[in-house]
Backbone bond lengths (Angstrom), bond angles and torsions (degrees), N, CA, C in turn:
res aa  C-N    CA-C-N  psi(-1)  N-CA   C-N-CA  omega(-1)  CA-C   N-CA-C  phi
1 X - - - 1.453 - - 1.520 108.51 -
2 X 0.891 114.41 129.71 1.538 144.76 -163.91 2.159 95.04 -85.94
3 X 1.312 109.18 123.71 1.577 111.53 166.53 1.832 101.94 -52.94
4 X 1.089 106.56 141.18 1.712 119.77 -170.50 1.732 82.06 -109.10
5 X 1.196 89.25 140.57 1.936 99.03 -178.20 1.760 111.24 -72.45
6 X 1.145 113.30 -14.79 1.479 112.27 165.91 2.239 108.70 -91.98
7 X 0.463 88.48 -0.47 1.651 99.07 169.28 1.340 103.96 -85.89
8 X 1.418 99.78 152.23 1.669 123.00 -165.77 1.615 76.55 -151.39
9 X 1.893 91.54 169.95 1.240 110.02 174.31 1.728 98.25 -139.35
10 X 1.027 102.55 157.93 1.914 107.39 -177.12 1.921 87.51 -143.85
11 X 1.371 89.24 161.31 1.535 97.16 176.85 1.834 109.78 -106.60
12 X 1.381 145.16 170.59 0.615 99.61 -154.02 1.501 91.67 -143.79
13 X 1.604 131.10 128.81 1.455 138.54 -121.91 1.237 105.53 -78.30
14 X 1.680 119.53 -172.84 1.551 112.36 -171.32 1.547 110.11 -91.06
15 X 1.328 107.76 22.18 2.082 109.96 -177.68 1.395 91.69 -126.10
16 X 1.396 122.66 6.30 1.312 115.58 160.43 1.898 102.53 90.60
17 X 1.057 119.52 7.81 1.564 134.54 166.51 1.525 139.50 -86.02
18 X 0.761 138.79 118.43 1.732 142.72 -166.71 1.825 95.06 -100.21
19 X 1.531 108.21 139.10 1.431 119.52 175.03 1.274 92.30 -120.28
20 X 1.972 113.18 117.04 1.096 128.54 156.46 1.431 136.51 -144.07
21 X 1.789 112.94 112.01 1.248 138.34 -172.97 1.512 87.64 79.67
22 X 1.476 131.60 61.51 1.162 120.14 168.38 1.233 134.15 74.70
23 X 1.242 107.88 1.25 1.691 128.87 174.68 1.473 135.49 -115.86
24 X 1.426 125.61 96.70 1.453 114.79 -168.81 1.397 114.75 -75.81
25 X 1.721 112.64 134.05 1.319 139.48 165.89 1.232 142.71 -81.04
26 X 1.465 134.41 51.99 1.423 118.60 176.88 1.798 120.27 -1.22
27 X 1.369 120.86 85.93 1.522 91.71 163.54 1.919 109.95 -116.33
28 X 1.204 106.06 -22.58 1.700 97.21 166.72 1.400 99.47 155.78
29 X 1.888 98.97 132.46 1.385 108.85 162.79 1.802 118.07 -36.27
30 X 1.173 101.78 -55.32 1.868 120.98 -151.55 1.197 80.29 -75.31
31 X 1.265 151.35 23.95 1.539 145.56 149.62 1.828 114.99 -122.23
32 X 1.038 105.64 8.46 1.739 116.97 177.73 1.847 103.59 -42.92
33 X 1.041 124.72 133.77 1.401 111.09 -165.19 1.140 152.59 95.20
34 X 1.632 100.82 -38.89 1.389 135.81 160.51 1.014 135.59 -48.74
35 X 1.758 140.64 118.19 1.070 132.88 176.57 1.719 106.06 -79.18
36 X 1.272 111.09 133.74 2.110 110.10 168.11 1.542 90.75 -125.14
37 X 1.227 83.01 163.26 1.559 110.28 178.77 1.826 96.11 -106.88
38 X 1.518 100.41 153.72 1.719 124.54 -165.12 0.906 102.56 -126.86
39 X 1.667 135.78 105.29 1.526 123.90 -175.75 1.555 89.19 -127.67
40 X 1.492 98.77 133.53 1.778 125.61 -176.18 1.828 89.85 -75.28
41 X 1.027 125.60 134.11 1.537 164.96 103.61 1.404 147.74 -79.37
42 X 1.373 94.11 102.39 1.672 105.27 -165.79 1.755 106.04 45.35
43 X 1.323 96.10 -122.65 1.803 109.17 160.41 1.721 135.53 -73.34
44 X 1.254 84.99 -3.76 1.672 102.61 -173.66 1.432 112.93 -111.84
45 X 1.592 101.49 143.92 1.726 102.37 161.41 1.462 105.87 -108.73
46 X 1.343 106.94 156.04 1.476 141.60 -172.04 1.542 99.32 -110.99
47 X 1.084 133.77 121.29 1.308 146.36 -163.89 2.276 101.52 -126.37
48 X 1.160 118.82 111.15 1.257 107.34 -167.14 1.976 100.29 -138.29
49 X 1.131 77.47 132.21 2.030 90.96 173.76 1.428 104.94 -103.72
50 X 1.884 99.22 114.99 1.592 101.16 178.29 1.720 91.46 53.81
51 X 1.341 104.32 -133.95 1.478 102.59 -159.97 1.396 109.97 -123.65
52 X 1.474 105.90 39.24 1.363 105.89 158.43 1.713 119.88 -126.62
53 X 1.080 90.07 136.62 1.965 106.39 166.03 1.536 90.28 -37.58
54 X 1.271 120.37 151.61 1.528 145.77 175.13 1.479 115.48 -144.29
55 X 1.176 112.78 -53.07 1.845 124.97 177.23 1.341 95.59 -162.39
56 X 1.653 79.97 157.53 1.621 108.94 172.03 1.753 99.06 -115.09
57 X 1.489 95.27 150.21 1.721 97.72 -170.88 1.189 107.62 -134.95
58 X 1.838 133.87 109.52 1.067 112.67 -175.33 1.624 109.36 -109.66
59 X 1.068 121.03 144.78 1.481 121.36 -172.80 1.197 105.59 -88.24
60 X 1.181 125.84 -39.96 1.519 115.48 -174.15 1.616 114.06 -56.19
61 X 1.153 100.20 -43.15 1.651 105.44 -164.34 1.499 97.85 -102.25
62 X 1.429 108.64 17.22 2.101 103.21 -169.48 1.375 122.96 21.60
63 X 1.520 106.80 80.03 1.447 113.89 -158.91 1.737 102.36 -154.64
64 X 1.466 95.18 92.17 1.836 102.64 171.50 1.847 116.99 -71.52
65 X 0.985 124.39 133.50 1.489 119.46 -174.81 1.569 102.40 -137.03
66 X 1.369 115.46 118.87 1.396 122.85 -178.82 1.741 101.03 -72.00
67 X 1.512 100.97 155.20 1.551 100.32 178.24 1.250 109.43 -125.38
68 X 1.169 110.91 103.66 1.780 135.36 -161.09 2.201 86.16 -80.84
69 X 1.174 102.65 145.10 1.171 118.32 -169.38 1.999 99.22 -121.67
70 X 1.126 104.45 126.31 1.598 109.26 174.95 1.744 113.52 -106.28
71 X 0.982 122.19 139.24 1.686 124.41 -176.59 1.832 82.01 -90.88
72 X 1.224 97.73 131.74 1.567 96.88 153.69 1.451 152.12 -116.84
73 X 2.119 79.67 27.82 1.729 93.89 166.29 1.501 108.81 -118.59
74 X 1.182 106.21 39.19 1.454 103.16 -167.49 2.213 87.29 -106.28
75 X 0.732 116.80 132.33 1.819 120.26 138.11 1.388 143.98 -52.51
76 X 1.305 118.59 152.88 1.299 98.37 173.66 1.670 137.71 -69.57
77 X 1.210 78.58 -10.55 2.166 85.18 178.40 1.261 80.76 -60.88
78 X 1.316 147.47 -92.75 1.744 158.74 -123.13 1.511 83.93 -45.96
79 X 1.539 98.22 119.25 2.301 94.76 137.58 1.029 133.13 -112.87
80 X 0.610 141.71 159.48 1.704 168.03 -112.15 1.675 95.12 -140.84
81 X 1.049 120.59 155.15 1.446 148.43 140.32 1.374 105.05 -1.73
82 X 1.143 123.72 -66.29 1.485 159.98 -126.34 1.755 85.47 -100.99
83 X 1.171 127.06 -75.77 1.059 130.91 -168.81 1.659 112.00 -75.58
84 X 1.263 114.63 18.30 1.560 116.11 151.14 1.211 112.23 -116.01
């Protein structure tokens, strides 16, 4: 994925938070340090590490939403993270 010319990048603080337009963001300890990229959508930001989705951030409604990723050749026997 190619930087979109309305995208910015912010780095991202030592409590694991991004400050944007004056508003602090939960986006994740395990990225403290980290530069992400911020891509504008409609009303929403897109928050992405390297080249993955991480959260969606909506300002209007001040509402961070992690973006859980599903394999879709996996079965249900397989667990996940989650299920240990």
């Amino acid at each position: 994925m190619g930087i979109s010319k309305d995208a910015w990048v912010r780095k991202v603080d030592s409590e694991g938070k991004l400050k944007i337009k004056g508003q602090q963001w939960n986006i994740s300890k395990a990225l403290c340090g980290e530069w992400v990229q911020i891509v504008p959508v409609e009303r929403r930001l897109l928050v992405f590490y390297c080249q993955t989705l991480i959260r969606e951030l909506d300002p209007a409604l001040q509402r961070s939403t992690i973006v859980e990723r599903w394999r879709t050749d996996q079965g249900s026997s397989h667990k996940t993270v989650k299920d240990v």
